[in-house]
Residue, then its C-alpha position, 0 to 999 in steps of 0.5 A: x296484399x302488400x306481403x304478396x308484392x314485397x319483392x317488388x317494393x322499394x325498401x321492402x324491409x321498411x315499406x312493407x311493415x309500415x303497408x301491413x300496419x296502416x292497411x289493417x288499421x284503416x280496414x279495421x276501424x272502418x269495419x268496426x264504425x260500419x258495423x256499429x252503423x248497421x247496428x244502431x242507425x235502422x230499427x231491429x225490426x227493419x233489419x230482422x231476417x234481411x241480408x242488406x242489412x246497409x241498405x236498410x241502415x243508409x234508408x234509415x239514416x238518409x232516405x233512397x239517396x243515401x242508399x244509393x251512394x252506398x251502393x255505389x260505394x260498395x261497388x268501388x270497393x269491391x272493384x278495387x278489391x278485383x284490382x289489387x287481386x289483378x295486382x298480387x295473384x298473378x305474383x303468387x303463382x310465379x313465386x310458386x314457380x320460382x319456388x319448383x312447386x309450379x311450372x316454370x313457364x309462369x315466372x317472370x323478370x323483376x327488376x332491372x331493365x328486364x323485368x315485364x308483367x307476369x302475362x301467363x299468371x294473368x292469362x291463367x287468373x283470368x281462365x280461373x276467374x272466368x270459369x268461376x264467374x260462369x258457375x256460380x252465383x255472386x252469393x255463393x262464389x263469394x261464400x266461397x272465396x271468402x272459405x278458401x281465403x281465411x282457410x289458406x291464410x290460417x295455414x300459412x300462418x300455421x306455418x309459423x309453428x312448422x318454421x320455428x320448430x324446424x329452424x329455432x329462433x333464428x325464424x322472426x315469429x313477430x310480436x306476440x308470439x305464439x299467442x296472437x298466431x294461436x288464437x288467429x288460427x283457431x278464431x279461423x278454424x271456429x269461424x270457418x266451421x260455424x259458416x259451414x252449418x250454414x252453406x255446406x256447398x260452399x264448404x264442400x267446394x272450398x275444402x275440395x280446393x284445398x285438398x286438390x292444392x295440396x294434391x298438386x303440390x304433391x305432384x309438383x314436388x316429385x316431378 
């Protein structure tokens, strides 16, 4: 999220890093402990074949309370993951713009006394959103996005390679290059595959986004 509001930050070159670093330390530690909950507190027969798997750990750990603060917990997690997506979307279609491989209608002023929120890149998430919601179910829709997101992450990642082939050295590849880049792409490609033999729909409709992007951006780039 903070790479997608960089141009926006103050003290980007500093304050951004420092986001990057901080953001994925606290997300990853707080994976791991929940998972390691979600393993060891309930038995292995409560959680066999049950996709609420932290419900069933929070029962076991501290009755219908505790798995009713989780719930709630959960819920403001996801509600402040829809916020900072309200945030940084609308951000990345009018850098596509700025970029020529969007309509320009969707740019907007940052910084100075001219600078406003960018409406028509909200107005359009919002249509997407919507029809999204309208057509799929929680499940499924999250399946999905969960597709679309890694796969896109893995690309741009990908475009270390494409950069640093073009531009040599001069491209700042980041600490551990070109192995850590590697091996989170292809952990991305491996992950993305195995989630297909289970929801092939999800997989389907993901690559077909992708494929419509690249399409789009064709299109963009001639006209």
């Amino acid at each position: 999220a903070a790479v997608y509001i960089a141009g926006e930050i103050e003290d980007a070159p500093r304050n951004a890093p420092r986001a990057l670093w901080l953001g994925t330390s606290l997300v990853a530690v707080g994976y791991l402990v929940l998972n390691a909950v979600f393993v060891y507190a309930p038995l292995p027969a409560d959680v066999a074949g049950r996709s609420d798997v932290a419900a069933a750990a929070a029962a076991t750990l501290g009755g219908d309370a505790l798995t009713t603060l989780l719930r709630i917990v959960i819920s403001l997690a996801l509600l402040s993951s829809v916020s900072s997506m309200i945030v940084i979307g609308p951000r990345v279609y009018a850098q596509m713009a700025r970029d020529r491989v969007f309509p320009s209608f969707f740019e907007f002023p940052v910084g100075g006394e001219g600078s406003r929120a960018p409406v028509a890149s909200i107005g359009l998430q919002v249509l997407l959103a919507s029809l999204l919601v309208l057509f799929s179910g929680l499940s499924a829709l999250l399946s999905y996005l969960g597709l679309v997101l890694s796969m896109s992450a893995a690309g741009a990642v990908a475009c270390l390679f494409v950069l640093r082939r073009r531009e040599g050295k001069s491209v700042v590849a980041g600490i551990g290059y070109p192995v850590v880049p590697a091996i989170f792409v292809g952990a991305t490609i491996v992950l993305g595959v195995l989630a297909s033999v289970q929801r092939p729909k999800e997989w389907i409709a993901a690559v077909a986004t992708l494929l419509s992007g690249l399409i789009a951006y064709r299109l963009f780039r001639r006209t």
